[in-house]
C-alpha positions as CSV (number, residue, x, y, z in Angstrom):
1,X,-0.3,37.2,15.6
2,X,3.1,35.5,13.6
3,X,1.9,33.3,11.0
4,X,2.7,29.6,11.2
5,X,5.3,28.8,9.1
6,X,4.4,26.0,6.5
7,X,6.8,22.9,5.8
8,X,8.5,23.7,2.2
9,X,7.3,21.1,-0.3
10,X,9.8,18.8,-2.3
11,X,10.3,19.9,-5.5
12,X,9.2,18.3,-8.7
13,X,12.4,16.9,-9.3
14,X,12.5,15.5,-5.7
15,X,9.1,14.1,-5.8
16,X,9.9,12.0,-8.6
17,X,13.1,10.8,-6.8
18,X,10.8,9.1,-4.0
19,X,8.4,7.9,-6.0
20,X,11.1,5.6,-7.8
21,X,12.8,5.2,-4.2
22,X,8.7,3.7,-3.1
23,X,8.4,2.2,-6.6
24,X,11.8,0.0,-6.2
25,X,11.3,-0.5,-2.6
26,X,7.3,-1.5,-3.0
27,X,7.8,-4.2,-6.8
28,X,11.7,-5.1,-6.0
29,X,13.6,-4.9,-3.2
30,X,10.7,-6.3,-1.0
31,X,11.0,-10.0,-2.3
32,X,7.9,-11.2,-1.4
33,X,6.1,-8.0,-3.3
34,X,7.8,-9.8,-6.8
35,X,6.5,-13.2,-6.1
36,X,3.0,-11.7,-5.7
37,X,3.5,-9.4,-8.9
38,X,2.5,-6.0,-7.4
39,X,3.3,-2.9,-9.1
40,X,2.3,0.8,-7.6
41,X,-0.6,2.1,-10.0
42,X,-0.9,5.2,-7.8
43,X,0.6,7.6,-5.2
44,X,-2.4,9.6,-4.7
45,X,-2.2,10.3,-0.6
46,X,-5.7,9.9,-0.5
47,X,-5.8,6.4,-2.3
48,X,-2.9,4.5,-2.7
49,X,-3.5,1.5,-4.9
50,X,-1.2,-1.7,-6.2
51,X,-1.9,-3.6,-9.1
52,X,-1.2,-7.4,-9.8
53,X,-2.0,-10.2,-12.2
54,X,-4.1,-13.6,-11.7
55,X,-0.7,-16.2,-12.4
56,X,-1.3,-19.7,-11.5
57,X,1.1,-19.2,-8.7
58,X,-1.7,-17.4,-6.8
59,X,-4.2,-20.0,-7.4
60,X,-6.1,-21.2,-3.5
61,X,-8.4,-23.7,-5.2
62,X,-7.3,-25.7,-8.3
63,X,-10.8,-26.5,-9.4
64,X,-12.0,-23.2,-9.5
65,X,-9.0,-20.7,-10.3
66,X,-9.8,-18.6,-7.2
67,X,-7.0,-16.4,-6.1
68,X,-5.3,-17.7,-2.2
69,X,-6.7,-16.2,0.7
70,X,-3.4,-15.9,1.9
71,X,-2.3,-14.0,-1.2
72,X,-5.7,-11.9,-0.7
73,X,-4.4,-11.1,3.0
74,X,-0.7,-10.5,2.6
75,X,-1.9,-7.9,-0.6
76,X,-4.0,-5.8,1.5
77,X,-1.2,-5.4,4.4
78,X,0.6,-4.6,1.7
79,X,-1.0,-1.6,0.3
80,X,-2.1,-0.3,3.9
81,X,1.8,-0.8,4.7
82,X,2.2,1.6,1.2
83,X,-0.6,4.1,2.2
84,X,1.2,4.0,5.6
85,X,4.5,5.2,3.6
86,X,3.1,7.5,1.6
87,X,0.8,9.3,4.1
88,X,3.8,9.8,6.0
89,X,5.7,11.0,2.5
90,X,2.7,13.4,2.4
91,X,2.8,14.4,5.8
92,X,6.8,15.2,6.4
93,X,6.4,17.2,2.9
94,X,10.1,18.8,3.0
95,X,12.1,15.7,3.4
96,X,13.9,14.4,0.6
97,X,13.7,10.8,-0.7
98,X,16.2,9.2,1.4
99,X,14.9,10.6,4.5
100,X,11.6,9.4,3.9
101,X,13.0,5.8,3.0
102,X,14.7,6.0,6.2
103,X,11.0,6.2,7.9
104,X,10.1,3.3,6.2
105,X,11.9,1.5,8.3
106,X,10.1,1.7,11.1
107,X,7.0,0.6,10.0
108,X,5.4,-2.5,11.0
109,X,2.3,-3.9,10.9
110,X,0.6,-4.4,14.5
111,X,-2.4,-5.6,13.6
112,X,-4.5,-7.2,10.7
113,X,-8.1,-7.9,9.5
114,X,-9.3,-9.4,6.6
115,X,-12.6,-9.6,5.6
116,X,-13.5,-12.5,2.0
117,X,-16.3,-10.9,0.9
118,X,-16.8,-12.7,-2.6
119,X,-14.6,-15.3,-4.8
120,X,-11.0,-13.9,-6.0
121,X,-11.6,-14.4,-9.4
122,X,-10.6,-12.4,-11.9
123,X,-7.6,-11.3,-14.4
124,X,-6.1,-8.0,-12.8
125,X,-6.9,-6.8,-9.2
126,X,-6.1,-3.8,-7.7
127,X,-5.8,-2.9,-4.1
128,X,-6.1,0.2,-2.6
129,X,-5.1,1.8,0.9
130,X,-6.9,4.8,2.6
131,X,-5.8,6.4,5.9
132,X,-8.6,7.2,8.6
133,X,-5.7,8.1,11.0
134,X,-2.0,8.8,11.1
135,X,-0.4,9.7,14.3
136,X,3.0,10.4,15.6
137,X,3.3,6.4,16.7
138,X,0.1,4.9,14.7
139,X,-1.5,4.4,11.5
140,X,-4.7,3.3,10.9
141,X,-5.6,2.1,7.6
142,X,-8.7,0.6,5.7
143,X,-8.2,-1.5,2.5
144,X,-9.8,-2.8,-0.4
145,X,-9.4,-5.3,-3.2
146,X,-11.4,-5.2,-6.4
147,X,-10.9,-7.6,-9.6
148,X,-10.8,-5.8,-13.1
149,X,-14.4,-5.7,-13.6
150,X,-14.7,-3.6,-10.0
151,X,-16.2,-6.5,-7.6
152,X,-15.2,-6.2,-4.3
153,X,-13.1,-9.1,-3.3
154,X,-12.0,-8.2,0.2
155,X,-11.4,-5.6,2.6
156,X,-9.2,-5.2,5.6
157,X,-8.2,-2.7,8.2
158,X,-5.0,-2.8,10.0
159,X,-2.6,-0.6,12.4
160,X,0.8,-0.2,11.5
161,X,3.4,1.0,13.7
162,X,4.9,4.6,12.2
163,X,7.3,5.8,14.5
């Protein structure tokens, strides 16, 4: 029997490359990302999470403070887009930066689903992005978004087109 030859894994050195590549592409170069504040607090395949400040800019009700729903919503495609990228980082283990920021281009998302499950109040929130499935064409992703004090605000699930 030959033994199945494993994918080489980056290197150190290379690994850090893409996670500045995601961490530009993710807080900069997507515009919207800035306006909503996000910043990557973790690369962990498993759990992918982004981080972002309450700022009155994200304020759905005046009266109360509460964060948008829309801002609630276009956060979670967010990090299931990000869990999407770096499932797919994880998966295709050899490639170098560029060739995995090459992917990322040809991800989409098909479709959404948010559930409000209580108030978005808070000071910090983070989101986070796990992968129940990610095939050749189609991810599958469930999200989550909790406030600093760990409520849950929200949760979504979403399929993203990989391929």
């Amino acid at each position: 029997m030959t033994p199945v030859a494993l994918t080489p894994r980056r290197s150190a050195a290379e690994q850090q490359r893409l996670e500045a590549t995601l961490r530009e592409m993710f807080e900069h170069r997507i515009s919207f990302n800035e306006v909503l504040g996000l910043k990557v607090a973790s690369f962990d395949p498993a759990a992918p999470q982004l981080v972002f400040d309450m700022r009155p800019e994200l304020v759905g009700h005046y009266l109360y403070g509460r964060l948008h729903g829309g801002a609630i919503a276009a956060v979670l495609d967010t990090v299931g887009g990000f869990a999407a990228v770096v499932g797919i980082a994880e998966k295709f283990a050899g490639e170098s930066a560029e060739q995995v920021a090459h992917r990322f281009g040809r991800i989409g998302t098909i479709d959404l689903r948010t559930d409000f499950l209580h108030q978005g109040i808070g000071k910090q929130f983070t989101a986070t992005g796990r992968i129940t499935r990610l095939g050749g064409r189609i991810a599958s992703i469930q999200m989550t978004l909790e406030n600093e004090s760990g409520l849950l605000i929200a949760t979504g699930s979403a399929a993203y087109v990989v391929s």
